[in-house]
matplotlib code that plots the C-alpha trace (Angstrom):
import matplotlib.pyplot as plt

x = [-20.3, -22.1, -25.2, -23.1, -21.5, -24.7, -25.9, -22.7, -23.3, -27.2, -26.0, -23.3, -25.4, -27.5, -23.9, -22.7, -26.2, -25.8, -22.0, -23.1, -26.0, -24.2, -20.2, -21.1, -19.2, -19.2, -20.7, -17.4, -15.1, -16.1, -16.2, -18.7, -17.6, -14.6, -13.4, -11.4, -14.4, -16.2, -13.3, -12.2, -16.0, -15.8, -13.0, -13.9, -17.8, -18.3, -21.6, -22.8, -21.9, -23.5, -25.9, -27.8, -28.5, -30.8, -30.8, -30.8, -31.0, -27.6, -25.6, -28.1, -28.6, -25.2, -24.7, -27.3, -25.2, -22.3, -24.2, -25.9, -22.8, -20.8, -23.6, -23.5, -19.7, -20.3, -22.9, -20.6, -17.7, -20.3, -21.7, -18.1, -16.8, -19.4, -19.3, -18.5, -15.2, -14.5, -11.4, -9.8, -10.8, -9.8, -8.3, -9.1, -7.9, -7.9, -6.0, -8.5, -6.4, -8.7, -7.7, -9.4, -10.3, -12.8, -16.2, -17.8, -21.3, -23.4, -25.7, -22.3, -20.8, -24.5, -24.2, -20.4, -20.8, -21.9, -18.6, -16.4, -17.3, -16.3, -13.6, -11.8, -12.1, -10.5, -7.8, -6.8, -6.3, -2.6, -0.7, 2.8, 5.2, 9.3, 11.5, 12.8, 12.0, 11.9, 13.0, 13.5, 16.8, 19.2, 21.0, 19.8, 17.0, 15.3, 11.5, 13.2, 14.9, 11.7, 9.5, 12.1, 12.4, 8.5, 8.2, 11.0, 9.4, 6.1, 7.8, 9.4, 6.6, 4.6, 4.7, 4.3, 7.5, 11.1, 14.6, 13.9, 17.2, 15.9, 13.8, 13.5, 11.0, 11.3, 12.0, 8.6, 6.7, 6.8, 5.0, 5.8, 9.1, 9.1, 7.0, 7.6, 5.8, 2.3, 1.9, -1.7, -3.4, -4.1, -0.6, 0.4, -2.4, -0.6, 2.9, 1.4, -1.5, -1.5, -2.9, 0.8, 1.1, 3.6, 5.2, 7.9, 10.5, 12.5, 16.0, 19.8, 22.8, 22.4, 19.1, 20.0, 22.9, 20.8, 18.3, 21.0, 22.7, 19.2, 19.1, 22.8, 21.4, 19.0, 20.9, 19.8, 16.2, 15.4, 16.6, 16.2, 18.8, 21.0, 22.2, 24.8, 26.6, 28.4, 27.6, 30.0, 29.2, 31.4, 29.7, 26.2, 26.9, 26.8, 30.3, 31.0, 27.6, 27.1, 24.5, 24.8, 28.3, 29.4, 29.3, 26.6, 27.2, 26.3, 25.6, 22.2, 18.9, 17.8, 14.2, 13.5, 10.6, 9.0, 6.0, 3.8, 4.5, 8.2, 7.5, 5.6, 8.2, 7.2, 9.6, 11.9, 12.7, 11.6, 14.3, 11.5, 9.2, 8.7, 10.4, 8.8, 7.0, 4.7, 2.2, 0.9, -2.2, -1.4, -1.3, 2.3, 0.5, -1.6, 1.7, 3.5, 0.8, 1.2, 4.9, 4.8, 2.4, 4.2, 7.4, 8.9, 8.1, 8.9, 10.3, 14.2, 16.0, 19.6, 21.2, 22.7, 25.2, 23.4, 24.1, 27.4, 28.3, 31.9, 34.0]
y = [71.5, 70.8, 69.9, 67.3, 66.0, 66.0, 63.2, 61.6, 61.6, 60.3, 57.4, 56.3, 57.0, 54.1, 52.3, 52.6, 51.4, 47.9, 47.8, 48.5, 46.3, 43.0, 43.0, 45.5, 47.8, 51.0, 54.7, 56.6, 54.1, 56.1, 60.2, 61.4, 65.1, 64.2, 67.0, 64.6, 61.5, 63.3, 63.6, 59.8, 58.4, 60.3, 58.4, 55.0, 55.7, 58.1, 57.1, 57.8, 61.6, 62.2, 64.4, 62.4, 59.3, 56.7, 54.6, 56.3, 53.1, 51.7, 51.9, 49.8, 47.2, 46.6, 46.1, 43.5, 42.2, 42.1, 40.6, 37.8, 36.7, 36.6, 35.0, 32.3, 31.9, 31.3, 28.6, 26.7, 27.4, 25.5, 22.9, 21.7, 21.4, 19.1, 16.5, 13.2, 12.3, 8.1, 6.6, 3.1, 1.8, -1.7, -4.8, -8.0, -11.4, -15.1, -17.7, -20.6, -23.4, -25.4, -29.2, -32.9, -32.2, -29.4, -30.8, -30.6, -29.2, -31.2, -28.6, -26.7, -30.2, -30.9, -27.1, -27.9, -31.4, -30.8, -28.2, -30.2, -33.1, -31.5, -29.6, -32.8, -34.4, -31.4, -31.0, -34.7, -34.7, -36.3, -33.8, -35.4, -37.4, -36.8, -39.8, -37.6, -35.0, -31.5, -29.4, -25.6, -24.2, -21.9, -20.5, -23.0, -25.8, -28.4, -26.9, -23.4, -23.9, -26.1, -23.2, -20.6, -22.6, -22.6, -18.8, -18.7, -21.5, -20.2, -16.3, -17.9, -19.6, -16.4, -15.0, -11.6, -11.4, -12.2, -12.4, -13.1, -13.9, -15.7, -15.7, -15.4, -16.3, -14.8, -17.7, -16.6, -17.3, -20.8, -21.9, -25.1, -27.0, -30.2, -31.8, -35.6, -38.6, -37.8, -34.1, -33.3, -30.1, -29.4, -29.7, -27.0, -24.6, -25.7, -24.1, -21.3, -20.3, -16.6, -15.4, -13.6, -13.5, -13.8, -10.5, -9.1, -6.4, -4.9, -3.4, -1.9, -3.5, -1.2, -2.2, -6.3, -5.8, -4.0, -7.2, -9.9, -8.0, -7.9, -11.5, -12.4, -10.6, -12.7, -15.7, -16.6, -17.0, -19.2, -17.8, -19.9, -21.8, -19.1, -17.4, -17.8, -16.8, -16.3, -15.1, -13.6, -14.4, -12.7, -9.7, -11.0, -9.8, -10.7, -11.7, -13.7, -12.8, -14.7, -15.2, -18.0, -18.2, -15.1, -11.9, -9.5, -6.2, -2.6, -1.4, -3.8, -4.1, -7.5, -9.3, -10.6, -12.7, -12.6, -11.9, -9.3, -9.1, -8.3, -5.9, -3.8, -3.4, -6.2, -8.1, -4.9, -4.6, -0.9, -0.7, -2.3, 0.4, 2.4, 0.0, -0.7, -4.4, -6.4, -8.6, -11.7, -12.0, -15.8, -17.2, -18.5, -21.7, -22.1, -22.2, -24.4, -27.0, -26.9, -27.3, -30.2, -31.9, -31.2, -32.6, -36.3, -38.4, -39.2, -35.6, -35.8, -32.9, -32.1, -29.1, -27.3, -24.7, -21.4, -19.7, -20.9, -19.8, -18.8, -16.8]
z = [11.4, 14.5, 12.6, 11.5, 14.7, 16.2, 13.7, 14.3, 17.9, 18.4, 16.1, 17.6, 21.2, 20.0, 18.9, 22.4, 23.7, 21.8, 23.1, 26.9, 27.0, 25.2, 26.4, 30.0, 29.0, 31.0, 29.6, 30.3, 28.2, 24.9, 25.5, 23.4, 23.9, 22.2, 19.4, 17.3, 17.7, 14.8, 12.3, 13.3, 12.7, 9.4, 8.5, 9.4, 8.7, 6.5, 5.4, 8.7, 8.5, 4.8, 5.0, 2.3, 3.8, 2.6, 5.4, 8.9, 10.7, 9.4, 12.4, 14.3, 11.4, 11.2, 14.8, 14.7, 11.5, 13.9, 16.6, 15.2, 13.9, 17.3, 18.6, 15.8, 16.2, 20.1, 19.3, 17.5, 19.7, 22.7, 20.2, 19.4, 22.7, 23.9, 21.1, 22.2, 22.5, 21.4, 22.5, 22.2, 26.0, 26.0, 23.6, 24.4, 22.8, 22.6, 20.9, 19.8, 18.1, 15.2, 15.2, 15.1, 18.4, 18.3, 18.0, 14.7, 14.0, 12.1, 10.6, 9.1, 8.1, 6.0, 4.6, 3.5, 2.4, -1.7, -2.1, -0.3, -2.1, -5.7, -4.2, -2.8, -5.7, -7.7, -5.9, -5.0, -8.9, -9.7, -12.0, -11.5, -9.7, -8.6, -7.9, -5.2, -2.9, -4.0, -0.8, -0.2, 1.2, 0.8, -0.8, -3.5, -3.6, -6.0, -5.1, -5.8, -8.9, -10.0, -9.7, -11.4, -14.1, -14.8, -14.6, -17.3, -19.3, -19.4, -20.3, -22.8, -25.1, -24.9, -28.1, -27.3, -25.7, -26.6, -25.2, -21.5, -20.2, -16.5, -13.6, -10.4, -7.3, -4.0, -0.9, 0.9, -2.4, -2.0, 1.1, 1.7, 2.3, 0.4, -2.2, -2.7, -4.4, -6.1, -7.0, -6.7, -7.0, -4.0, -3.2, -5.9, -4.2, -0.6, -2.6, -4.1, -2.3, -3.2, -6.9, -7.7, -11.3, -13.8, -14.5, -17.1, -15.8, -18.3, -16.5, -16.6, -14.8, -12.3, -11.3, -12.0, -9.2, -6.6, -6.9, -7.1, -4.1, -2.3, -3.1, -1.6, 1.5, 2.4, 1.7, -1.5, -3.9, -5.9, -9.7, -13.0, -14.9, -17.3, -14.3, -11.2, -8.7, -5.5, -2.0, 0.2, 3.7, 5.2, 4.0, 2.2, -1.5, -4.6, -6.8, -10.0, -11.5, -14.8, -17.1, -19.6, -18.5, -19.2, -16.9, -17.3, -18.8, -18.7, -22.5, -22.4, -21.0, -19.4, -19.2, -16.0, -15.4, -11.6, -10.1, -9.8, -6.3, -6.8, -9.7, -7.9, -5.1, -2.7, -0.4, 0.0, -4.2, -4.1, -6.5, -9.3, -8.5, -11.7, -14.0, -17.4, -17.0, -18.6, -16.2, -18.4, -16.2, -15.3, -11.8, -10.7, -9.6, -13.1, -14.3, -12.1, -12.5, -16.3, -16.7, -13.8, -16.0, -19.2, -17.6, -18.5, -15.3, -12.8, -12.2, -11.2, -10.0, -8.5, -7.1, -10.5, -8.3, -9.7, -6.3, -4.0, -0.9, -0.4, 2.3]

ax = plt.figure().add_subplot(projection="3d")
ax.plot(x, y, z, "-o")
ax.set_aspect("equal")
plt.show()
């Protein structure tokens, strides 16, 4: 027994040696004369009271083990605390307003000149013509129900689908507020400037209320002809919904065509989100420009009374 505690001691001698000369610590922390430091060693160490060891250097090796890997941990500790910092120090802006009045650069004008030559003459192409100004308003407008119409005209001759019941357009689609005389191309691209496609949404009652009461709340959209109704305004909804005169009901689903835009949840219809659709890959504009030429001119529209306010 006190062969063995002997071994135990002169390796944990050079243990204490490593502790001491790395963290300070002093020589009478750990008492060495200790009966019960033999039988606790054994426990947590027992390789280093075998009597057949392989290794008689263990102790130390692993110290140096231990060591390296503080000193590694440190090291990194030190490395990240002096990496730079970046933070936001300043904004600065300025408003520069573009008019007839800035001066124009010749060498950009000469760069220009070949594109907006062909681009002019593309877009002062004449697709149509109204007798009278089509204006946008709420709750209902002869530019909105225009545009609605066209969505549900072109859903409608596309074979791959069937039994779309109306349309609508949201008020911030259409970007412009009246269209009158000659109806170029340009002008469509000044209407619709965004590439929102037409898109098929296939939904319950349930789901056709929330919209048309979204709609009532902001005063009214432009919707297609086959449907009406009323706006509170006392209280912004939706009464005396009605599609093809009669109201809707719950035991169906309904086709809706609309943008892309909308289907996907824009202009606060997150109720659309996850509904089944169909996107036709056409722009609302390629569209627009179609039916206005297909149209018998001069283009004449009046106010038809799909949405009405009442108190």
């Amino acid at each position: 027994m006190r062969t063995k505690q002997c071994l135990a001691e002169k390796h944990f001698k050079i243990f204490k040696k490593n502790i001491e000369n790395i963290f300070d610590y002093p020589k009478n922390v750990i008492n060495l004369n200790s009966t019960s430091f033999y039988r606790k060693l054994k426990a947590q160490r027992p390789q280093f009271c075998s009597k057949k060891r392989k290794n008689k250097t263990m102790p130390h090796k692993y110290f140096l083990a231990k060591k390296n890997f503080l000193f590694a941990c440190i090291c990194l500790l030190l490395l990240s605390a002096c990496t730079k910092q970046l933070h936001l120090a300043e904004i600065a802006n300025q408003h520069i307003e573009m008019n007839d009045t800035q001066a124009q650069n010749d060498v950009i004008n000469k760069l220009i000149a070949p594109y907006k030559t062909g681009m002019e003459e593309e877009m002062n192409q004449i697709i149509a013509r109204v007798e009278t100004p089509l204006t946008k308003q709420k709750p209902e407008s002869t530019l909105g129900n225009i545009c609605a119409d066209a969505m549900l005209w072109a859903a409608q001759k596309n074979d791959s689908l069937h039994n779309i019941d109306f349309a609508i357009s949201n008020y911030g689609g259409l970007r412009i507020l009246e269209i009158n005389g000659n109806i170029t191309r340009g002008k469509v691209f000044e209407l619709m400037p965004f590439d929102n496609t037409l898109t098929v949404v296939s939904i319950d009652s349930t789901t056709l209320y929330a919209w048309l009461s979204h709609i009532a709340s902001q005063g009214g959209w432009p919707i297609s002809e086959g449907i009406s109704m009323r706006i509170d305004t006392l209280h912004w909804q939706a009464n005396d919904i009605r599609l093809h005169g009669k109201p809707i009901t719950n035991n169906r689903m309904y086709q809706v065509a609309t943008s892309d835009y909308l289907a996907n949840g824009g202009d606060n219809c997150s109720f659309l989100i996850g509904k089944e659709n169909q996107n036709l890959g056409i722009l609302l504009r390629d569209i627009l420009m179609e039916y206005f030429a297909d149209t018998p001119q001069p283009i004449v529209r009046h106010l038809e009374n799909r949405i009405i306010y009442e108190q």
